[in-house]
N, C-alpha and C positions, 0 to 999 in steps of 0.2 A: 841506263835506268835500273832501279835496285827493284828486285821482283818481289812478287807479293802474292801468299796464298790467295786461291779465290775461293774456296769456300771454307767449312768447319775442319773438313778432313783434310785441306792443307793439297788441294790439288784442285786442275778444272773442273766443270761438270763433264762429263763425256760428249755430250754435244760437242764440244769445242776442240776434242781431240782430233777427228779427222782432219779438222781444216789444219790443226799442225803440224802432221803426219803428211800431208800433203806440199806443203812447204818442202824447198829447201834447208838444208842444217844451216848455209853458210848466211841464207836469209836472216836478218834483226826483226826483232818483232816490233811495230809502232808506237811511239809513245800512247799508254793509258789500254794497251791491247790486253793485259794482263786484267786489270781491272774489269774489264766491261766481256769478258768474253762471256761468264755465265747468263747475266742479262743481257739480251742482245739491244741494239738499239730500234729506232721505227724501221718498220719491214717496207719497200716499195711496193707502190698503190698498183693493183692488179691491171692497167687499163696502160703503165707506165710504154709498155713496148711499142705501141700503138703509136703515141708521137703525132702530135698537131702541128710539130713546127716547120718552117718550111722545106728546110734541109732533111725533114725526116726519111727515112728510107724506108718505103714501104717492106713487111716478110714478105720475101717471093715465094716463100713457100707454104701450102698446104698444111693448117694445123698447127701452126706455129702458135696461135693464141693460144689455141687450147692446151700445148705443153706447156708454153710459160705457165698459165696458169696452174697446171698441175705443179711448178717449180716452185711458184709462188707459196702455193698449199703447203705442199711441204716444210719450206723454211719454214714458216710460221707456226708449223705446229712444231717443228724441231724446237724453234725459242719459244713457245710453250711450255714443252717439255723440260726444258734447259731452267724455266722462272718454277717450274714444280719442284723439281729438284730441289733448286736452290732453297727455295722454302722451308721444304723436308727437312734438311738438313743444318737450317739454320733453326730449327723449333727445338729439332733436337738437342741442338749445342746449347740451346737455351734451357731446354727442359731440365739439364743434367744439373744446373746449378742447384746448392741447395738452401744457401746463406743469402742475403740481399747483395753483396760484391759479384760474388759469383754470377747471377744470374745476371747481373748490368754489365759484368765484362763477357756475359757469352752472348749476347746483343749485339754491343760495339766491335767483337772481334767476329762474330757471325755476318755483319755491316760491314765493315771497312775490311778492305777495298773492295768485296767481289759489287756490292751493290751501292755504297754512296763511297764519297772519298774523304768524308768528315762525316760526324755523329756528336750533339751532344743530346743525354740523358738527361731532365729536370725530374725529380722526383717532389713529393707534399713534404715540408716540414712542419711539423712530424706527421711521420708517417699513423694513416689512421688503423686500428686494431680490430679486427671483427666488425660485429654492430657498433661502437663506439660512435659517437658523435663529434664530428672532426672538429676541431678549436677554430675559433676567427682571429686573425684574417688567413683568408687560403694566399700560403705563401708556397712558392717551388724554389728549390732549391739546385744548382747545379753538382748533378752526383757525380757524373762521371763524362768525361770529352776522349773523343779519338781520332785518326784522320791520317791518311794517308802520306807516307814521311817521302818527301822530296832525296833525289840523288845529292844535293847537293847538303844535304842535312844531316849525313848521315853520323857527322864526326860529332853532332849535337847530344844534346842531353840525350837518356835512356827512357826507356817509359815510363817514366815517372814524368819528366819533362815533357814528352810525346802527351800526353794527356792535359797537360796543364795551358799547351799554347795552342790552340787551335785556330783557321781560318774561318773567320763569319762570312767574309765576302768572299770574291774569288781567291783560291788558293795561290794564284800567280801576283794577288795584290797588296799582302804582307801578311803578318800575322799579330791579330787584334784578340786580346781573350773576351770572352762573354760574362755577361755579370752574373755575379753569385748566387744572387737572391731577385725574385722578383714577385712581386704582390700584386696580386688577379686584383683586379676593378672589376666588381658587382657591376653585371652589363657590357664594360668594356669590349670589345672586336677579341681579344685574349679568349673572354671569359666564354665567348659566343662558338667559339672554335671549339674549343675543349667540351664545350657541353654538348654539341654538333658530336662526337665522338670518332667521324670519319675523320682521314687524313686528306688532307687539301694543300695544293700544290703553292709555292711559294708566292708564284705572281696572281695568286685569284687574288681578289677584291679584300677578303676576310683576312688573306694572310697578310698581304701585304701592309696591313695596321698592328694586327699578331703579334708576327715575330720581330720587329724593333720593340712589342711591350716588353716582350718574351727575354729578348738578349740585352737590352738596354740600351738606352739614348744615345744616337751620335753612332750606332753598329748598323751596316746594313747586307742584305742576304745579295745572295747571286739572280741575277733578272734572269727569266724564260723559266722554263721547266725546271729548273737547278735547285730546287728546295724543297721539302717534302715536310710539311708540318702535322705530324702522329701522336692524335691526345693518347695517355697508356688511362684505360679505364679496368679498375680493377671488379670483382663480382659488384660490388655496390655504388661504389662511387668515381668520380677522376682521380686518379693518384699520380698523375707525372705528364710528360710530355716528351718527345721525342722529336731532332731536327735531322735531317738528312739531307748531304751537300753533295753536290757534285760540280766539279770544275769543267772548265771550258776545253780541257783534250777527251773528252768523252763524250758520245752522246747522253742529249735529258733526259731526266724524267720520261716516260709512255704514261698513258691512261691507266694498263693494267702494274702499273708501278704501283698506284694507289694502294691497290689490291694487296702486293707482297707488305709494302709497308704496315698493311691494317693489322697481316697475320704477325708481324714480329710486334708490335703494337700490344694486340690481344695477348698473344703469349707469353709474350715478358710482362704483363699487367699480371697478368692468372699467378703468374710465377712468385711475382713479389708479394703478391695479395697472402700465399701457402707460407712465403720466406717468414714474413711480418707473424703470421701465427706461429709459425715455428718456434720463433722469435719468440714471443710471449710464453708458449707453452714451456719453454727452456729456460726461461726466466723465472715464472712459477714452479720449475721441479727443481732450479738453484735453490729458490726460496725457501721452500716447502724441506728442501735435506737439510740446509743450516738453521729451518727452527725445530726440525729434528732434534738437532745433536744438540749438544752444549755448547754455548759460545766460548767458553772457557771452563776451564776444572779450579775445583776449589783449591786448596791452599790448606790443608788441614796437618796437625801437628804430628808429626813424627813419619812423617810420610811425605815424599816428591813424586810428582805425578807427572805424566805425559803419554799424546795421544796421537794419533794419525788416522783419515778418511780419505779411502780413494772409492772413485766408484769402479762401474767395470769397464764403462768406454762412454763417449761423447752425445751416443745415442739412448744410455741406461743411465741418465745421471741419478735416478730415484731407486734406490734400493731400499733393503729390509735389515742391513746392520746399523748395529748403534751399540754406543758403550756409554757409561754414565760412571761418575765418583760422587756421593753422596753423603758428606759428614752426616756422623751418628755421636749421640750422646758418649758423654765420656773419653772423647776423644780420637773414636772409633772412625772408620769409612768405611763403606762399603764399595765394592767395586762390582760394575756388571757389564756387560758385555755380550751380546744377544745377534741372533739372525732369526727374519723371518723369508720365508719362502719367497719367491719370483723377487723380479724387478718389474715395480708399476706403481702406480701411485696410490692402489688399495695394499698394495705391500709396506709402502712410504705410513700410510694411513692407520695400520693396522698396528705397526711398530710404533707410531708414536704414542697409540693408547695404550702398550705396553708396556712401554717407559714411563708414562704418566703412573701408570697402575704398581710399578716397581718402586716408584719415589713412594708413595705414599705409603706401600706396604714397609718401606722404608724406612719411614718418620716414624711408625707404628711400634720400631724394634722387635720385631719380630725376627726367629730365629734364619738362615738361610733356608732348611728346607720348606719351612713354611708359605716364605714368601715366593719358590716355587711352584708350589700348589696353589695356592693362590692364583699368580700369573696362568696355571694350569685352567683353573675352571675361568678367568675369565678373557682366555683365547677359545674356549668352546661354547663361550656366550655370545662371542662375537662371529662363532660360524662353525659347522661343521669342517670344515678345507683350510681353517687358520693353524698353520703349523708354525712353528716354529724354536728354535734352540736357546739355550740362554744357561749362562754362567755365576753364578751368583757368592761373591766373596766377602766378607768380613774381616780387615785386619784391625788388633788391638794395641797398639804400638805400648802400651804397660806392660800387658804383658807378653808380649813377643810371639803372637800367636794368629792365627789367622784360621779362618774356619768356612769349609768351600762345600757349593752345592752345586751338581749339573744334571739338567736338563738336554741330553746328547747333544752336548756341545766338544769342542775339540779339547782337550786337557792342557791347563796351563802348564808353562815351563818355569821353572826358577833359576836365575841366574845367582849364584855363591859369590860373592866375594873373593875367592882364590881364582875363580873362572870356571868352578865346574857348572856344568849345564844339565838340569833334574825334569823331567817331565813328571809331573807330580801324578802319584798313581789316586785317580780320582771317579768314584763309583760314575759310568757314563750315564744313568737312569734315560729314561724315555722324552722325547721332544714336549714339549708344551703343546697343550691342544689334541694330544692323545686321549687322555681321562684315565680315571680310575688308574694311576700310578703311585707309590712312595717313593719319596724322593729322598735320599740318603745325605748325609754334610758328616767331611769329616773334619779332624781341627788340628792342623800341623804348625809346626816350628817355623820361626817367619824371623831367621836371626839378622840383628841390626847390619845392613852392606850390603843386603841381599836383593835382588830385581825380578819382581814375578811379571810377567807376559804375556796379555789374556787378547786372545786374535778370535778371528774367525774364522771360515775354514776357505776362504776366497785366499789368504797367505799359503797356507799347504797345500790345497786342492786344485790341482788342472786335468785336463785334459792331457797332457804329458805325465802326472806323476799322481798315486792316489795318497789320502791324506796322510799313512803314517810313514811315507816315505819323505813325505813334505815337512812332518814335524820332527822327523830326523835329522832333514836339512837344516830347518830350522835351529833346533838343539847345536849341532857341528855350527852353524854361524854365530850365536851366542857365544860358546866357547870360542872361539878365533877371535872376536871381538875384545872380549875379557882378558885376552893373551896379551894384547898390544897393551893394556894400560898397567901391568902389573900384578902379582895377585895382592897387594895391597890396596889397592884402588882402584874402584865398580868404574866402568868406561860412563863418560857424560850421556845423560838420558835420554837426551833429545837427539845425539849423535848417532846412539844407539836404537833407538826408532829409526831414522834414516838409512843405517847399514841393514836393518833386516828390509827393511822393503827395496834396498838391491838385491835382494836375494831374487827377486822375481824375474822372471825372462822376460822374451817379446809373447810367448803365446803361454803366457800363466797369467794374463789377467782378465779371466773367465768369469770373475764372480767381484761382487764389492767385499772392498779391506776396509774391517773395522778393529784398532789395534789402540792396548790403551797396557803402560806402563809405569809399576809403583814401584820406589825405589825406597827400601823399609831405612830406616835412619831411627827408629823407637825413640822410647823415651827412658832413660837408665834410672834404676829404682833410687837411688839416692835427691832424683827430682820429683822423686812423688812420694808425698805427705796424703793420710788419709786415717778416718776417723769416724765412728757411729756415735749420735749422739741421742739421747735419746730424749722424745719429745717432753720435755718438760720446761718451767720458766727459767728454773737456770741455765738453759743448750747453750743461749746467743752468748754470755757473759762465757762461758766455755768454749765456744766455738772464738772469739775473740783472744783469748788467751794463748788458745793453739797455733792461727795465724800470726800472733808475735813468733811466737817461740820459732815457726817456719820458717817467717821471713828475715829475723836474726841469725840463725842457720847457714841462711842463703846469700848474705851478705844484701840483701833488700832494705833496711829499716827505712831509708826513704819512702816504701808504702805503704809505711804500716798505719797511718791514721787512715787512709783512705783504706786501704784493704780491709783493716778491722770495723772501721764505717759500714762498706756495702756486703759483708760477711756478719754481722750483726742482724742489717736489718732482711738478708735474705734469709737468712735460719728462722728469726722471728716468723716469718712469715711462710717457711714449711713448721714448724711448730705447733702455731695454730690450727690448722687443717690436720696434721699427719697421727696413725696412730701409731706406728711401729716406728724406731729407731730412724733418725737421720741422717743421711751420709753427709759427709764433708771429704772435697780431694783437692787439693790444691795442687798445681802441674805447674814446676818451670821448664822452659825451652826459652826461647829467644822473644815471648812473653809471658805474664803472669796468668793462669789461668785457674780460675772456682768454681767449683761445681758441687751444686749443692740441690741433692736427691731426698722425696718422699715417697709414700707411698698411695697420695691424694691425686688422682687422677684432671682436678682440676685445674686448667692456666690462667698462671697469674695476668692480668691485663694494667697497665697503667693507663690512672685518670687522674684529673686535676680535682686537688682535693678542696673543701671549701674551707674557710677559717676558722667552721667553728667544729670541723671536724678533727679528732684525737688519731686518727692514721691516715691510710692512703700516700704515704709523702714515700714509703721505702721505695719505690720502683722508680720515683721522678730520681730522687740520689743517684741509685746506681744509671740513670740513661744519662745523666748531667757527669757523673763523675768515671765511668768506667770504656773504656773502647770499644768493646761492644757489648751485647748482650742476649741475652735469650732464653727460650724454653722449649722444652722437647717433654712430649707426650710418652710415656713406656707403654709396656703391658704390664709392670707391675705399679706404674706411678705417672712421675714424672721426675725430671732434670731443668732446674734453674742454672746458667752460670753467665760468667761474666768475665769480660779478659783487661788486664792493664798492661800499656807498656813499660816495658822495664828500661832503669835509666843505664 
């Protein structure tokens, strides 16, 4: 016979030891003696020595009842002791789970074999949430089966298989699986059991209707003591069921069996009841970090972008980093990249009104240090204890320049084009939410090939290394990176995200990675056309003249009715409004792109114009004829433009 722990810890209880120790070596142990040793089976009735029958032989001795019965005592409380244990030990192996699997398999392996020789789990689908209100019809579902594997089975499937065939009836009388699903009858002998919440034995009256609801038509349990039917009631409601089999080489069921059954019952109910909210609460900190961040980075001209987020471990999935790319007028991005203190979901909370607060200072165009300061007072609006760091960049891809402000954040690195690796020497200013700081920007060379690196300090910073040993590491991986592709050619972006977060060991991820990488590809002056025009009636008919001339230039003439079209009627329409001079910039890359600047702070809105009105129709043109379009607010104005594709 193949042996089998009897309890969590993978041995007997101690009760059961002397009587082995007692034994002979060369003695075999019983069939089902492994099984049944923790729980013992019925103790002999105290009066048994005594003996009515006729053959009986009276004690000849003095006092004999009253030892037996001190014998009696004993055993009794030894298997006492022996079902406390077991209990102990079985709550344990159950409490330890943390997920819904886990806690059903420290159940069924807590159960089988030391106390039944089969086990199936029904749980609710779905499973209800807190106060939630469960959906109709209450259906349970079969989670999880297990049960004691025969010698002769052993060459059979793994436990994977082990779980899927179980014996409903006696184990010696084949092997039948139980059904899947089954759906409680309001009333039902089912419904009546489960709502009863105690566990009741197989052959009472109630089960006996039960459990063929329970497992399904045409299944039947083991007669006598042999089945244990344990609703699992969680704090509020029933959430599952529980069946407990035992075969005919062991003894049944006892009375105080009920008992052990109630506690694994209750305690794996508590358990899944903690799982389920865990559950939920893990699912709103997923939730809550991906409407954080950015579902995606924009796509803006003369610049490739890419990003990576880890958090710090399974149990912190909410953290205080984030990074953001935010097209700006002109063909500009900004780039940012931020930590706020702890990990929690006011740290979650707090970072995203920051981000919120960074977009719009954003839109605004305002300078970097500004929109620092800014971010400044209002992280000290939101609390005295709201700290946090933050990076804040500007690249121009016209003119090949980039312009940076920090917030004691870590200093970005530049990766060259040949593969040298630059920590950019960048003024560290004070955390956000300090107060009363100037915050310093300055405006460096951002030559076309080049790869800047703006991280957090969760990449440098561990517990093994502090941060400018890490940004060293950092620097030297960059360079080796750069090494492998040539110095004519920056290594692939996304690749390159990849290999720096190998850089981290098994105990360097103490803190959340927030990492976000721009790969400058500019825009060369011979693609940018540009022009003041100044507000008068003849701008539009000037401003049309110039776009031929551009797009003749460029080898375009195919857009030039359309381009000279919606470049007419948008100058028209900064003209009227504007006092000072108008820009015109016209941008090729791999579309056409116009932009067309005043110094009228108001935006323009499209409406449908009526018949008998003489404008209104320029903004419908360009949405009907142009790819996209738009308007951006300055501090000095604003920015109209609008993009074509090129054939």
């Amino acid at each position: 016979m193949t042996e089998h722990p009897t309890s969590h810890e993978g041995r007997q209880p101690l009760a059961a030891r002397p009587q082995e120790r007692a034994r002979p070596r060369q003695q075999e142990d019983p069939p089902g003696a492994a099984a049944t040793a923790a729980i013992p089976g019925p103790s002999p009735a105290p009066n048994a020595a005594k003996g009515t029958a006729p053959n009986a032989v009276p004690n000849p001795l003095p006092g004999a009842e009253a030892a037996a019965a001190v014998v009696d005592t004993q055993t009794v409380s030894r298997r006492e002791g022996d079902r406390l244990r077991f209990v102990g030990a079985a709550t344990r192996r159950i409490a330890r789970g943390i997920d819904l699997d886990e806690i059903v398999l420290g159940l069924c392996r807590a159960s089988v074999p030391t106390f039944s020789d089969a086990i199936l789990v029904y749980l609710r689908d779905p499973l209800p949430v807190g106060d939630e209100r469960p959906v109709n019809p209450f259906v349970l579902r079969l989670r999880r089966t297990d049960r004691l594997r025969l010698a002769d089975e052993e060459s059979e499937s793994g436990p994977e298989g082990e779980r899927l065939r179980l014996p409903v009836t006696d184990p010696q009388a084949g092997l039948l699986p139980a059904a899947d699903l089954c759906e409680i009858r309001a009333g039902g002998a089912l419904a009546e059991v489960l709502r009863g919440v105690r566990p009741v034995f197989g052959d009472s009256a109630a089960a006996r209707v039960a459990l063929p609801e329970l497992l399904g038509a045409g299944r039947t349990v083991p007669t006598g003591h042999r089945a244990i039917l344990a609703p699992l009631r969680g704090r509020r409601r029933v959430i599952g069921a529980a069946v407990f089999l035992r075969g005919t080489d062991r003894p049944p069921f006892e009375a105080n069996d009920l008992l052990v059954a109630a506690q694994l019952a209750t305690h794996t109910a508590l358990g899944i009841d903690k799982a389920v909210l865990y559950g939920r609460e893990a699912y709103i900190a997923d939730e809550l970090q991906r409407t954080m961040l950015p579902d995606s980075l924009p796509q803006p001209t003369g610049v490739r972008l890419a990003s990576r987020y880890l958090p710090a471990a399974e149990t912190a999935r909410v953290g205080g980093d984030w990074y953001d790319a935010i097209p700006l007028p002109g063909s500009r991005v900004a780039l940012v990249v931020g930590d706020v203190m702890g990990h929690s979901m006011t740290s979650a909370a707090i970072m995203g009104q920051l981000r919120t607060t960074a977009q719009t200072l954003a839109g605004l165009d305002l300078p970097p240090q500004e929109v620092l300061h800014h971010l400044d007072e209002q992280a000290q609006r939101l609390g005295s204890d709201r700290m946090a760091t933050c990076l804040y960049a500007v690249y121009d891809p016209v003119a090949h320049r980039i312009t940076i402000a920090n917030a004691g954040h870590p200093p970005p690195v530049l990766l060259h084009l040949g593969g040298r690796a630059e920590v950019l020497r960048v003024p560290p200013g004070a955390p956000i939410g300090v107060g009363g700081v100037d915050f310093e920007a300055v405006e460096l060379d951002a030559p076309a090939g080049a790869t800047l690196l703006l991280y957090t300090d969760g990449l440098v910073e561990s517990r093994m290394r502090d941060v400018w040993t890490g940004i060293e590491i950092l620097r030297e991986r960059l360079a080796a990176t750069a090494q492998l592709t040539g110095p004519d050619h920056s290594p692939p972006l996304e690749a390159l995200c990849d290999d720096v977060l190998d850089m981290l060991g098994p105990g360097d991820r103490d803190d959340d990675i927030a990492l976000l990488a721009a790969r400058f590809d500019g825009i060369a002056p011979s693609d940018v056309a540009y022009w003041f025009l100044e507000p008068e009636d003849a701008a539009p008919g000037r401003a049309r003249r110039l776009a031929r001339r551009a797009l003749s230039r460029w080898g375009l003439e195919d857009l030039s009715d359309e381009v000279e079209l919606l470049v007419s009627e948008v100058v028209t329409n900064a003209v009227r409004y504007a006092e000072r001079p108008v820009t015109l910039r016209l941008l090729r890359t791999d579309i056409l792109r116009c932009e067309v600047g005043d110094d009228s702070p108001q935006l323009p809105r499209q409406r449908r114009a009526r018949e008998t009105d003489e404008g209104g129709r320029g903004l419908f043109l360009v949405n009907r004829l142009a790819r996209r379009w738009g308007a951006t607010r300055l501090s000095t104005g604003k920015v109209v433009w609008f993009e074509m594709a090129t054939p």
